[in-house]
Structures are given as structure tokens and as C-alpha cells.
C-alpha positions as CSV (number, residue, x, y, z in Angstrom):
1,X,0.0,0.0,0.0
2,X,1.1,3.4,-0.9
3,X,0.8,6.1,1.4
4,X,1.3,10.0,1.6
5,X,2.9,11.3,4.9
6,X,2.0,14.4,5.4
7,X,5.3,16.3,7.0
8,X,5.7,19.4,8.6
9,X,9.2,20.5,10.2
10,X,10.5,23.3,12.2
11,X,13.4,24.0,9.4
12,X,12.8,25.7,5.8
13,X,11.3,23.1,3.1
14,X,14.0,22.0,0.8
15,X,13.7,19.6,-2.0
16,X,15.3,16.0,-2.4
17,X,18.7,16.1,-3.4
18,X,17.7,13.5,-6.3
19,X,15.6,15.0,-8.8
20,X,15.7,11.5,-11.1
21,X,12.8,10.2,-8.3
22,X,10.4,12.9,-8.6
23,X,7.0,12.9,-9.9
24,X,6.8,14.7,-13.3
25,X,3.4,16.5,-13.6
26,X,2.1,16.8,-17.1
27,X,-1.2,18.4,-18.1
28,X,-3.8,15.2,-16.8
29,X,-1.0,12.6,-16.1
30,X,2.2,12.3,-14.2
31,X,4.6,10.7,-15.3
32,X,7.1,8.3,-13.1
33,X,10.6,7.7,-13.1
34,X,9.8,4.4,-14.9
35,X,8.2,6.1,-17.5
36,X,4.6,4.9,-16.7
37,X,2.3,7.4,-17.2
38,X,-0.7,7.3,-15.0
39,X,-3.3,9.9,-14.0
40,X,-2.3,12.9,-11.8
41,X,-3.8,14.0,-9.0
42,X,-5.8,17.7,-9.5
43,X,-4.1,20.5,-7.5
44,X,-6.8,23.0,-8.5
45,X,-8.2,22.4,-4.6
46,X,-6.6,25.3,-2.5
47,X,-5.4,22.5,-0.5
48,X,-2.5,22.0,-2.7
49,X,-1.0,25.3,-1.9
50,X,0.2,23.7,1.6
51,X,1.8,20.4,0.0
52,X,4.5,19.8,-2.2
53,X,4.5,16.2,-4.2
54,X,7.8,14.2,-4.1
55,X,9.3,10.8,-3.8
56,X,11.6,9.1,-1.2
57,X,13.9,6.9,-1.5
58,X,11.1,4.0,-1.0
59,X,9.9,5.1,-4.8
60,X,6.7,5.9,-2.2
61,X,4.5,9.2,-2.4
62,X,5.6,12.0,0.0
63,X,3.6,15.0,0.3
64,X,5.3,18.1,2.7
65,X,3.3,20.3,4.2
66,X,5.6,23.5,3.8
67,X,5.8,25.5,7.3
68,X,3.4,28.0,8.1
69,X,3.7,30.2,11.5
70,X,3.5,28.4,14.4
71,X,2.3,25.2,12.8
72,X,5.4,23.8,11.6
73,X,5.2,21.0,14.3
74,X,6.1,18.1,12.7
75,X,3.3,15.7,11.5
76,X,3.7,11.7,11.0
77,X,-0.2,11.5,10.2
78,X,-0.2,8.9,6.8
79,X,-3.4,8.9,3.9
80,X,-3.4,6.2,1.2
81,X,-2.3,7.6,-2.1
82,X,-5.7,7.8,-3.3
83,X,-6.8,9.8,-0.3
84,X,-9.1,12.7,-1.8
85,X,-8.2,16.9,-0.9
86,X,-11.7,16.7,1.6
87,X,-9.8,14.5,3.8
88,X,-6.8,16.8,3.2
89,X,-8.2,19.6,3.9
90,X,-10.0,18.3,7.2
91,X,-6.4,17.3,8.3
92,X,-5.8,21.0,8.0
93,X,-8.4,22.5,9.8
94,X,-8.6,20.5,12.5
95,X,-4.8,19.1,13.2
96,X,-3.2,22.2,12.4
97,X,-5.9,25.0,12.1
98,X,-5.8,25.9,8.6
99,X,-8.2,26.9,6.3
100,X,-9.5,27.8,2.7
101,X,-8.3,31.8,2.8
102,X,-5.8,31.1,5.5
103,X,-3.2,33.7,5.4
104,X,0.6,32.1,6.5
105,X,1.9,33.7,9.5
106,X,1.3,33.2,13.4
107,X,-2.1,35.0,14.0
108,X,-0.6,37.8,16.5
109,X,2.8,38.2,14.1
110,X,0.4,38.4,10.9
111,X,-2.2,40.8,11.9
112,X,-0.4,43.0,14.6
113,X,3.5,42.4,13.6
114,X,6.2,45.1,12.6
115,X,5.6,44.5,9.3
116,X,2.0,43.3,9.0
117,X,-0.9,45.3,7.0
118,X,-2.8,45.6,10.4
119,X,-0.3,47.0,12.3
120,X,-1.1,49.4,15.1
121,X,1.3,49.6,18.0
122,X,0.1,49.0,21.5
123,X,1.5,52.7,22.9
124,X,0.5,54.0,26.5
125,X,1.6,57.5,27.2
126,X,4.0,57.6,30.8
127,X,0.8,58.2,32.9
128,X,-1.1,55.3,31.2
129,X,1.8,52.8,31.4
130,X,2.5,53.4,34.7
131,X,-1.3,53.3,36.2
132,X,-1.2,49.9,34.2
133,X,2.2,48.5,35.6
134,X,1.0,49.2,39.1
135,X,-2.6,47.5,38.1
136,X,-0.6,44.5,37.2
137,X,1.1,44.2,40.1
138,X,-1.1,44.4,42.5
139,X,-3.2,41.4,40.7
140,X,-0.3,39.1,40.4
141,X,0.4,39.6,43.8
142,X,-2.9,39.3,45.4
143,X,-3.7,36.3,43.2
144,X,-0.1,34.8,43.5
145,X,-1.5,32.0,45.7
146,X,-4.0,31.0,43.1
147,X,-1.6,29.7,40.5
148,X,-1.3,26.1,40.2
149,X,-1.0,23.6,37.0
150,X,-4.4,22.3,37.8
151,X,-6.3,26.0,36.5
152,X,-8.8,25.3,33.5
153,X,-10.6,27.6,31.6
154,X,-13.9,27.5,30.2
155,X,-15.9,28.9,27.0
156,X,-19.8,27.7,26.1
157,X,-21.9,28.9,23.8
158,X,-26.0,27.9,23.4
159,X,-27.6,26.7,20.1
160,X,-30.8,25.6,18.8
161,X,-30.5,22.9,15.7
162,X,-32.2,22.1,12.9
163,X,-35.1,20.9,14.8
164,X,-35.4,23.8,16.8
165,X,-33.7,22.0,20.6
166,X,-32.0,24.0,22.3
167,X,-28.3,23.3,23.5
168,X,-25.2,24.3,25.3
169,X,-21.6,23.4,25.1
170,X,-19.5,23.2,28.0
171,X,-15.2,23.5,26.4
172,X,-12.7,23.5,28.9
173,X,-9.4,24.7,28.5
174,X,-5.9,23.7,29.8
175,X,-1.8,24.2,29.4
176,X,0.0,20.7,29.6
177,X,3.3,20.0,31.2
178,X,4.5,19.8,27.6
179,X,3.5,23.7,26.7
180,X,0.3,22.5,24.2
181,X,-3.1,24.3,24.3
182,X,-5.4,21.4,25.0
183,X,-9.5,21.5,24.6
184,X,-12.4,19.3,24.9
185,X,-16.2,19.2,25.2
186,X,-16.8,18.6,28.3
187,X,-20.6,19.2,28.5
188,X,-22.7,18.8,25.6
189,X,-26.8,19.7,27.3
190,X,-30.2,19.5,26.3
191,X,-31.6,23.3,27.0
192,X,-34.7,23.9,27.0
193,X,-36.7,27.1,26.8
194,X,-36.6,29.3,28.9
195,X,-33.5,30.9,28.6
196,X,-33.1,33.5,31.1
197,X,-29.9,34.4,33.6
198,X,-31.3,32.2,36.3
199,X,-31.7,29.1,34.3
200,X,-28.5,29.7,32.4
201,X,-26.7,30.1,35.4
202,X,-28.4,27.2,36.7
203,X,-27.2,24.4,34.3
204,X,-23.6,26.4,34.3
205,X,-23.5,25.8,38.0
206,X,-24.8,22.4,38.3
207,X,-21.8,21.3,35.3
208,X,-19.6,23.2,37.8
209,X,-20.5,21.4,40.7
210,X,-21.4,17.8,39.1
211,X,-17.5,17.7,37.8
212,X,-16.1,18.8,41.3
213,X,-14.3,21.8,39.2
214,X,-15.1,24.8,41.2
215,X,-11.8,25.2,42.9
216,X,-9.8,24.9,39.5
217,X,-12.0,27.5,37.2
218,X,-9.9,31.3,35.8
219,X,-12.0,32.4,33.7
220,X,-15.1,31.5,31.6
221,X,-15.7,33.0,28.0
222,X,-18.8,33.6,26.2
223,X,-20.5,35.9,24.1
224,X,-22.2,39.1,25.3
225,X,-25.6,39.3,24.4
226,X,-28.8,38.2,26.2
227,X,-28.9,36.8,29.4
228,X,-24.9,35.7,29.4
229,X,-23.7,38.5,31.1
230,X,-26.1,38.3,34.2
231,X,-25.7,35.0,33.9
232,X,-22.5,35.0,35.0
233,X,-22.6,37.4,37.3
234,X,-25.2,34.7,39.3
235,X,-22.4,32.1,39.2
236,X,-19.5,34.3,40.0
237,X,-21.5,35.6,43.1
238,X,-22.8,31.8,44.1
239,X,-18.9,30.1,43.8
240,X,-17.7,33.2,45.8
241,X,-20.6,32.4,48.7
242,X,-20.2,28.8,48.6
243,X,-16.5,28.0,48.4
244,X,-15.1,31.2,49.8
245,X,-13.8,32.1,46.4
246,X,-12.1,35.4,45.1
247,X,-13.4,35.6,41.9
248,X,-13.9,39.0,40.4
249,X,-15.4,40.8,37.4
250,X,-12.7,39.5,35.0
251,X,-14.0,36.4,35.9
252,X,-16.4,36.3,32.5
253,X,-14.6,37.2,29.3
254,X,-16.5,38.9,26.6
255,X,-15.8,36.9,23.1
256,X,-13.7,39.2,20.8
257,X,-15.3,37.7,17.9
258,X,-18.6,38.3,19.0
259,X,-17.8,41.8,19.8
260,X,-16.5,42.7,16.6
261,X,-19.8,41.3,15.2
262,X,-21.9,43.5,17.1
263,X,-20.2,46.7,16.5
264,X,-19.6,45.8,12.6
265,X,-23.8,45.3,12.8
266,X,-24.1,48.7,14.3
267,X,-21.9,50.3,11.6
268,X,-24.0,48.7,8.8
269,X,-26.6,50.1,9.4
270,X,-26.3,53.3,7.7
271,X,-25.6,51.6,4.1
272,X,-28.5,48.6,5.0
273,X,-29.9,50.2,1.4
274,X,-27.3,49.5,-0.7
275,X,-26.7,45.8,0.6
276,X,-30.0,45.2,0.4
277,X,-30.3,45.8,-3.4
278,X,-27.1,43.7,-3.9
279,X,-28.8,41.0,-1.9
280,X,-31.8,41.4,-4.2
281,X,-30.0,41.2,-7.4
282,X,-27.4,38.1,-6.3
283,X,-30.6,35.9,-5.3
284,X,-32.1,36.8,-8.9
285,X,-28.8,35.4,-10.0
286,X,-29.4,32.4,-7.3
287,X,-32.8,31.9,-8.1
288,X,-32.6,31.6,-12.3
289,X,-30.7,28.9,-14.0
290,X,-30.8,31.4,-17.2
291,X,-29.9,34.2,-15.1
292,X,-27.0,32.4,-14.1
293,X,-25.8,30.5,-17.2
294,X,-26.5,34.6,-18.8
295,X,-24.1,35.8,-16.0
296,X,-21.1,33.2,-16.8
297,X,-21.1,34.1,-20.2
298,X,-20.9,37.6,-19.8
299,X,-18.0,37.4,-16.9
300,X,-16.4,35.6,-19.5
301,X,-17.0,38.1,-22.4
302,X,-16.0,40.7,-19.7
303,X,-13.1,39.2,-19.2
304,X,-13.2,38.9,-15.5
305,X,-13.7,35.1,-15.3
306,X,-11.5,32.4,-17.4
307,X,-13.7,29.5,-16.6
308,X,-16.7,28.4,-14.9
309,X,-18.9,31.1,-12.1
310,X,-19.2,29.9,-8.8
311,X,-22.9,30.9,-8.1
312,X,-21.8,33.9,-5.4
313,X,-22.9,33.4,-2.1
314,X,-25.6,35.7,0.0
315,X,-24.7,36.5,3.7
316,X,-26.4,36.4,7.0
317,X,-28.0,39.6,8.4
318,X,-26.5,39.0,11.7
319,X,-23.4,38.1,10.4
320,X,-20.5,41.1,10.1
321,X,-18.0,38.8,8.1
322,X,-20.7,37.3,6.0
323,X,-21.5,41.1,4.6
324,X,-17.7,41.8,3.7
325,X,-17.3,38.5,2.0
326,X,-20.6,39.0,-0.2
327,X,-19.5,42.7,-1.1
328,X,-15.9,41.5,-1.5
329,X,-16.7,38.7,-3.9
330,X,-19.8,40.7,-5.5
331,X,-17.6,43.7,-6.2
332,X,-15.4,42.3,-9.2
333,X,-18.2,41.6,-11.1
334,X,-19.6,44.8,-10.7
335,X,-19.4,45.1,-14.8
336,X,-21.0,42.1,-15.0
337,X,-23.9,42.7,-12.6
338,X,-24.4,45.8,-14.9
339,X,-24.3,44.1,-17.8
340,X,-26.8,41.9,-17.2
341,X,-29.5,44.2,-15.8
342,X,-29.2,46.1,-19.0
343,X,-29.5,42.8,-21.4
344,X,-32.6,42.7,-23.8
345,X,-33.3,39.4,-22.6
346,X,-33.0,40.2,-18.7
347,X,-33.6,44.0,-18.9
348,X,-37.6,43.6,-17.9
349,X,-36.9,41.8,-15.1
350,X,-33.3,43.3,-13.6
351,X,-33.6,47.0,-14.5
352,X,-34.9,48.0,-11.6
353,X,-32.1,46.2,-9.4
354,X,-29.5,47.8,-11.2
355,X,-27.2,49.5,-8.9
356,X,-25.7,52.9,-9.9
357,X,-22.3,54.2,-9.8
358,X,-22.6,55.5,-6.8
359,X,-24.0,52.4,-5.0
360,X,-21.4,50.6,-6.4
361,X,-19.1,53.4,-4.9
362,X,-20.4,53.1,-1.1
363,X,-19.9,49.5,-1.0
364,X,-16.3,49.7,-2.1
365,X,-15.9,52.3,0.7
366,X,-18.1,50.0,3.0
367,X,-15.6,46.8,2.3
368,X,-12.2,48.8,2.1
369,X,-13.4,49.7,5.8
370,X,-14.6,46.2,7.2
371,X,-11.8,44.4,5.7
372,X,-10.0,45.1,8.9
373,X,-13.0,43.8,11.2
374,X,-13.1,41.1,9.3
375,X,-9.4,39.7,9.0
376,X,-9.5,40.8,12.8
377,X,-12.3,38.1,13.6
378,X,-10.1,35.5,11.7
379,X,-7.1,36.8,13.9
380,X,-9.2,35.7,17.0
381,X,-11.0,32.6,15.6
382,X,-8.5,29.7,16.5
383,X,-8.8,27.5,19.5
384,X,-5.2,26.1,19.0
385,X,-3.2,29.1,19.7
386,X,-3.5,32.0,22.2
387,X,-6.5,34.1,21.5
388,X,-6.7,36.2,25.3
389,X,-3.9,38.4,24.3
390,X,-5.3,39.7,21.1
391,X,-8.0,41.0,22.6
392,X,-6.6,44.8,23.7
393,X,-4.5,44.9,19.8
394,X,-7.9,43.9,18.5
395,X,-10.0,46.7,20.6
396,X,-7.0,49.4,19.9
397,X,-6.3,48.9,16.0
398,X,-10.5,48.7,15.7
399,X,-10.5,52.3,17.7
400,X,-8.0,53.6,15.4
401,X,-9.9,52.4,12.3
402,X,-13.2,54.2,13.1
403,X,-10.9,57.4,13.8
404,X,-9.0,57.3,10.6
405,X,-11.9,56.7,8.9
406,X,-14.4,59.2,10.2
407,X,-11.3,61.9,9.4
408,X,-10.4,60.6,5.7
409,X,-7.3,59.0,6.7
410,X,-7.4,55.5,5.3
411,X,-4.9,54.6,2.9
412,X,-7.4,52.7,0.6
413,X,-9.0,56.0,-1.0
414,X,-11.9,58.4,-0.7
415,X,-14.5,57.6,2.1
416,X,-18.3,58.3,1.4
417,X,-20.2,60.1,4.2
418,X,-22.2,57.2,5.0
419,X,-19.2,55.4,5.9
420,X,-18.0,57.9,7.9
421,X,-21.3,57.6,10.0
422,X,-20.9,53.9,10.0
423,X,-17.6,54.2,11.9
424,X,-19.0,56.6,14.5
425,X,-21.3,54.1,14.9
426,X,-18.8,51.8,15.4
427,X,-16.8,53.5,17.9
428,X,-19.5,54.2,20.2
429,X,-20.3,50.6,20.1
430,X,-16.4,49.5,20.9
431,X,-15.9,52.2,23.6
432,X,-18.8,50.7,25.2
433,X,-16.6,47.2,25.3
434,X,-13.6,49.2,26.5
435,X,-13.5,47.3,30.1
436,X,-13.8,44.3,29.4
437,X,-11.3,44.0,26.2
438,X,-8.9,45.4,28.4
439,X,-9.4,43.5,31.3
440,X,-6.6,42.8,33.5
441,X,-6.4,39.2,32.4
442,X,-6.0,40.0,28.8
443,X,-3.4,42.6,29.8
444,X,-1.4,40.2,31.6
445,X,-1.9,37.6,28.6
446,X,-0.7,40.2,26.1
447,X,2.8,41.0,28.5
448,X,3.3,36.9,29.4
449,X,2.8,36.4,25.4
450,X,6.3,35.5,24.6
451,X,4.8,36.7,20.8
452,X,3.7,40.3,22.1
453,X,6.9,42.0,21.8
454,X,6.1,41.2,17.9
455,X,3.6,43.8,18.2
456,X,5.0,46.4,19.5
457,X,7.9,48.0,21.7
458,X,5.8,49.2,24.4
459,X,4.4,45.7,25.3
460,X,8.1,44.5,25.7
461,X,8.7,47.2,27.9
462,X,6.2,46.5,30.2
463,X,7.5,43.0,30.1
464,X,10.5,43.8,31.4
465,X,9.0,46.3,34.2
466,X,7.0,43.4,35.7
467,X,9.6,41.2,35.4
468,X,12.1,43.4,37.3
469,X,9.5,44.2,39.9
470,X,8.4,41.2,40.6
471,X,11.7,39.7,41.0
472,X,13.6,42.3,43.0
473,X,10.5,43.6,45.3
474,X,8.5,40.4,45.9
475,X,10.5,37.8,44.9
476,X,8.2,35.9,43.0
477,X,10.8,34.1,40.6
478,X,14.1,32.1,41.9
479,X,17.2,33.8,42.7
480,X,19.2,30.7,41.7
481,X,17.3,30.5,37.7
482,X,17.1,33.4,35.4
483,X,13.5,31.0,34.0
484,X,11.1,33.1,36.0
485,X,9.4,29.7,37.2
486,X,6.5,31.1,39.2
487,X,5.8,33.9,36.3
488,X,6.0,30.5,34.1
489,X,3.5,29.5,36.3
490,X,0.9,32.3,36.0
491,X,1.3,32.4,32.4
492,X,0.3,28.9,31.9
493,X,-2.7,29.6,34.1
494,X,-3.5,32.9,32.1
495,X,-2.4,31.7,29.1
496,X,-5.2,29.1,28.3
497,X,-8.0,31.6,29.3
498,X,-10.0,31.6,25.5
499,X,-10.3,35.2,23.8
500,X,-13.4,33.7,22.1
501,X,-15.7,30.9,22.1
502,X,-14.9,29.8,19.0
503,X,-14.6,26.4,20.5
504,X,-17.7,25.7,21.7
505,X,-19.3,26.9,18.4
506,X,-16.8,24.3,16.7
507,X,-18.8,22.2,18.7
508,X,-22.4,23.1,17.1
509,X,-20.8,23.0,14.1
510,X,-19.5,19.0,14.1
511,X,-22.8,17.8,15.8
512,X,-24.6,19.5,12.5
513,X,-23.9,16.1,11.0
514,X,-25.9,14.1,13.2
515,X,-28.2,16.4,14.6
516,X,-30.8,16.9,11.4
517,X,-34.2,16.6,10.6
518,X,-33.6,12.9,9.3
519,X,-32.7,11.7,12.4
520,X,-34.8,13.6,15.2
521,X,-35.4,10.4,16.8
522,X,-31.6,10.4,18.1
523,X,-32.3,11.0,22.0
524,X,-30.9,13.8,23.5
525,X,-28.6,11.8,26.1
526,X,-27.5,9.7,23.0
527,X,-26.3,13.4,21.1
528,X,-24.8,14.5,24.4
529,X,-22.6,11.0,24.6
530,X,-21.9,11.0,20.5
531,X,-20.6,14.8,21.0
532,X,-18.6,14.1,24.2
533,X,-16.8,10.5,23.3
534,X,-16.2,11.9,19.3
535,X,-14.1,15.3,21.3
536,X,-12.8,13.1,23.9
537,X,-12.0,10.3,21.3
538,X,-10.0,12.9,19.5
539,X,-8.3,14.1,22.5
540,X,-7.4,10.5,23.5
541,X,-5.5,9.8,19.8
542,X,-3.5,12.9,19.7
């Protein structure tokens, strides 16, 4: 049996010194060192721009995944030879957290770095820095006593499924002795209406209690909205009356990605009529197999398409990134959208969809200014890495968007009016976040961060700071090892504290296989053990 290791290593990719055993790709076939000609695999798929082809010296089919950020672990996972780019790609997303549209680069390095298109230095005036340094402080050393490699972290997340039951998802969170960000679902419950803060709080606290894990919990993260963050208040208040606990208002952790989604829904409001007629027009498109067949022969007249038209894709009203990507994909065939309304077999129907010039205009404006929202959410969206520390570059760079853009600053060209309101919009909605995306646990997350000083001088400064104090005032850290063990310590238990609850919605998102209309006779305890033994199954192999 021929199979296809899929490598990844820590140095630079190099080919095989031999080039006699590679694979010779040819149009449809590949040709082997033999001279047998056989079919070739498509590299069309985006997979194939993670994988180089190439032989060993066992004549047998390598493929190297080339290194990309932090992922350049390496991998000994092995697919038969005729294993298809689905199974690739799943290999991707779920072993090394890449995806269709992933952009190389370590998260906080691509999107906050030196050098990075997002770049917006972390800088506290004196006074600032100072009143933060002292903030710090004082937390690691009232809380020193609560470090300890037991800590976990949770994130959850409710969900109703195709046949409208109501769930939640329990993830917890921890730091191994080896240094890996480990997750698993740990409560997978049937939730039924009504949803308030005291029932919420209810089945949080009686997973809390049923797991003997009260003693061990940081932090919990969820989104904001409804009845989470009273919710959480209840439990907070009820663990801190029951088991003498110090937990405090940084306690609950506001999802970054949820965040941006709220503010990016308050911005788009002020161009919901220009949206809406692009929606309109695209499910004309959608909805008319000669409208559609029509619109691929004109992109390819136009010249903006070589090939066959993917059928573009609507978005979801309460959905930020789903907005960008439909105005980002619908923009290059803005000539073609036009053309077609003004057809004289479509013109009857479509004229009145057409969208003029300057429509067209204040959705360019509108994408050129949530482009940064939305590559932002993606920044935030992995479970693998550190997500806490992101959270004050996030609420920072976002604050310095809306600025630049309500003063006509951006670098991407003229912004419309409407725009501008959108992103006062936007910044009343983020300053109203300010506290808790610049909590003191995500502050401490960004300084332990060994990839903050990336980002920006100041953050290495106040590194350094709270290293020195700590050290020479309290003497947190051993005199006799220059390691910092006990600020290892906290960092491991801040560390694994989740900037978003993108995990437990990962969690939603696998039990939409089983969890459909053709089986709603599955029991709810039998979908709470098939969600919790596939996670823990997973864990297990790893």
C-alpha cells in the first residue's frame, strides 16, 4: 500500500537532493521515473498550496506540508495515495488549524506584527503605562497564591439545531506540562426554553459542581448578548458564597469575535440600502438557472472570469463577516452585474435592481473599511493558539480604524459620508466594550505572550517592568534560575483563558452532522454521549 505522509518540520522546506525520483506533472498525467504514465492528482483544490509532491527513496508518495507560522510541528499523520483533498483539507483544519483563505503567518505576528498590514502599535503615554504597571502588580500579587497547574478555563456557547432543541456546550481549557493548548467538550446539554440568567446560570453551576471543578476555574468566556452576562454574574456571586472564592469581574470574558460582530452590525446600518439591493439582485442570480448561465457568459466576455462562475454566495444579516465577504466577492463583477441588468433578454426583469455608480461606490468604501473587522475576527478565531492576548491589539487597532476613517485618513482612497457615520457608529459601540477587552487578564496575557513584543515596543517594555519588579520587590521568581518559574507558572494559568468561544461553536458546528431533521429520533442523552466521546476520542489519539 502506498501512502502520503504528510510532513511538517520546524526548518525551511528543501527539496530531495535526487531529482531523477520525482514525480513529473504533465497536463492530466504524471509521469514516473519508470516512465509509466498514470493519471495525476488535480491541485486545483486550495489545498495543494500547503503540499509539495515528491518521492523518497522507497519510490513511495511523499507529500510536505511547507511551514506556516507556528504550525510547523512536525506531523507523521499517513493517507493512502488515493486519499481525496476533503480528507486533506480536514487534516488541515482540525490538526493544524488551517483553512480555505488562511493567510501564513502566526495569528498575533500576521495581523499586529512590525511588518503586518494591520499594524497598530500598542502605545501607553508615561501616565497610562505606569497606572497599568502598578494594576498589574497588585493582581499578580494578590492572586499569586491562586496559580497552580491544575487551572482550566472554560468557554460555552448555546444553540438551537435544525429541529429547533435547544443546546449548550460546556469546552474547557488547559496548558499541559508539555506547553500545548489542549481543549475538549466537556458538557454537551439539552436546554430547554426558557432561557433567562437564572436558568443559564443554573445548568452552568450544576456542570460546575457535578464535575467537582469549582476550585480549578480562571475564567469563563462567552459571548455578550442576552442573558450571558447576568448569567454570569449569578455564578461568579454563588462560587464566591459557597467556596469562599475570590473571583472578580474579569472572571467572565466577553468573546472578541462576538464583539466585533456587534459593532460591525451597528456600523451597517447606515448603508442597509445599498446591501439590500445587492442581496436582491445576487438571489435573482441564485434563483434563475438562465440568469445564471446569462451571468457566466458575460463574466467571460468581460473578461473577469476564465472558466466556470461559482454561483456567489448571500450573507447572514447577523453576520459582520458574511457582509464583507458577499460585497468582496460581488464587487469584481460589478461590470457584469451591470451588464446583465441592461441585457434585452433580462432588462424587464433586472432593470430595476441595477445599482448605480454610486452604490457601487459606497460598497467599495463600505468593504475597504470592514476588511479590517473582518481579517480581525479570523485573527481571534482559533482555539489552537493564544487568543486572550489579542483581545486589547484587536479593541486598539478597531478604535484607530473608526478614527481614521471618520477623518479621511485611510490609505485605501476616498470615504463616502455614509461610511463615515458607520464608523461613528462603530466607535460608540467599541468604547462601550472598552472594560472588558482590556481586562486585566488579557493585559497580563498580552505582556506573558512571549509573541507580544512582535507587536510592538511598548508591550516589551512592560515586560521587562514586571519582570524586574516582581523579582527584586517580591521575589516571585528564583534567585538561583534566570526561568522566572512562578511567572511560568501564571502564564500557563493565564495563558489558556479563550479570547473567544470559538470552540464551543466548533462544537455546534461538528454535531450538524448528526443532529438533522432525518434523524430527530436520536435522543438527547444519545447526542450529548456521541458529541462528548467523538471530542474526547480525538483528545485521546492525539
Amino acid at each position: 500500500m502506498t501512502y502520503l505522509f504528510l510532513i511538517a518540520d520546524s526548518i525551511p522546506y528543501s527539496s530531495p537532493s535526487t531529482h531523477e525520483d520525482s514525480i513529473v506533472l504533465s497536463g492530466r498525467t504524471a509521469t514516473t521515473s519508470t516512465g509509466r504514465k498514470r493519471k495525476a492528482k488535480s491541485s486545483a483544490s486550495w489545498v495543494w498550496n500547503h503540499f509539495k509532491l515528491v518521492k523518497d527513496s522507497n519510490k513511495s508518495l511523499i507529500i510536505f506540508l511547507e511551514p506556516i507560522g507556528s504550525h510547523n510541528s512536525r506531523c507523521t499523520t499517513s493517507f493512502s495515495a488515493k486519499t481525496g483533498t476533503s480528507s486533506l483539507s480536514r487534516h488541515l483544519l482540525v490538526k493544524h488549524n488551517i483553512s480555505k483563505g488562511h493567510k501564513s503567518g502566526d495569528p498575533l505576528q500576521t495581523f499586529f506584527g512590525v511588518n503586518g498590514d494591520l499594524q497598530d502599535p500598542y502605545e501607553l503615554d508615561n501616565e497610562s503605562k505606569e497606572a497599568n504597571l502598578n494594576a498589574l502588580v497588585a493582581f499578580v500579587v494578590d492572586h499569586q497564591q491562586a496559580f497552580n497547574l491544575e487551572a482550566i478555563a472554560l468557554t460555552l456557547d448555546c444553540w438551537s439545531s435544525r429541529v429547533m432543541r435547544g443546546y449548550m456546550v460546556i469546552t474547557v481549557h488547559w496548558i499541559d506540562e508539555e506547553w500545548k493548548l489542549q481543549s475538549v467538550v466537556l458538557e454537551f446539554r439539552y436546554f430547554p426554553p426558557p432561557h433567562n440568567q437564572h436558568t443559564t446560570s443554573d445548568l452552568i453551576l450544576s456542570v460546575v459542581k457535578d464535575y467537582n471543578m469549582w476550585s480549578k476555574i480562571k475564567a469563563i468566556t462567552s459571548d455578550s448578548g442576552g442573558e450571558m452576562p447576568l448569567a454570569m454574574v449569578i455564578v461568579r456571586e454563588n462560587l464566591n458564597d459557597q467556596y469562599s472564592l475570590r473571583l472578580e469581574d474579569g472572571f467572565h470574558i466577553r468573546c472578541i469575535c462576538h464583539v466585533i460582530n456587534r459593532v460591525v452590525c451597528d456600523a451597517t446600518h447606515f448603508i442597509k440600502k445599498e446591501v439590500q439591493m445587492l442581496r436582491q439582485i445576487l438571489k435573482a442570480v441564485r434563483g434563475s438557472v438562465a440568469i445564471r448561465v446569462k451571468f457566466s457568459e458575460l463574466a467571460v466576455v468581460l473578461g473577469v472570469s476564465k472558466g466556470r462562475v461559482e454561483v456567489l454566495g448571500l450573507d447572514m444579516e447577523t453576520r459582520g463577516n458574511t457582509m464583507f465577504t458577499m460585497i468582496d466577492h460581488s464587487f469584481q463583477y460589478r461590470g457584469v452585474f451591470s451588464a446583465l441588468c441592461n441585457s434585452e433578454e433580462f432588462c424587464d426583469r433586472l432593470a430595476n435592481m441595477a445599482l448605480s455608480d454610486m452604490d457601487w461606490r459606497v460598497l467599495k468604501s463600505c468593504k475597504d473599511f470592514l476588511q479590517s473587522a473582518y481579517h480581525c475576527t479570523v485573527a481571534a478565531s482559533g482555539r489552537d493558539y493564544i487568543s486572550l492576548s489579542l483581545q486589547p491589539l484587536i479593541y486598539k487597532h478597531l478604535l484607530t480604524l473608526c478614527e481614521k476613517t471618520r477623518s479621511g485618513q485611510l490609505d485605501t482612497g476616498f470615504t463616502t459620508p455614509i461610511v463615515k457615520q458607520a464608523a461613528t457608529a462603530m466607535e460608540l459601540k467599541l468604547l462601550k466594550y472598552s472594560a472588558n477587552l482590556n481586562c486585566q487578564a488579557s493585559k497580563m496575557a498580552l505582556l506573558l505572550d512571549p509573541r507580544s513584543s512582535n507587536a510592538s515596543s511598548e508591550t516589551m517594555e512592560l515586560k521587562d517592568q514586571l519582570r524586574f519588579i516582581l523579582t527584586m520587590d517580591y521575589g516571585l521568581c528564583s534567585e538561583h534560575s534566570n526561568r522566572f518559574p512562578t511567572l511560568s507558572l501564571m502564564a500557563r494559568d493565564t495563558l489558556m483563558i479563550q479570547g473567544s468561544s470559538v470552540a464551543s461553536e466548533s462544537a455546534f458546528s461538528e454535531s450538524g452532522g448528526f443532529v438533522r431533521p432525518d434523524r430527530s429520533k436520536l435522543s438527547n442523552e444519545n447526542i450529548e454521549m456521541m458529541m462528548k466521546l467523538k471530542s474526547w476520542n480525538r483528545l485521546f489519539r492525539e
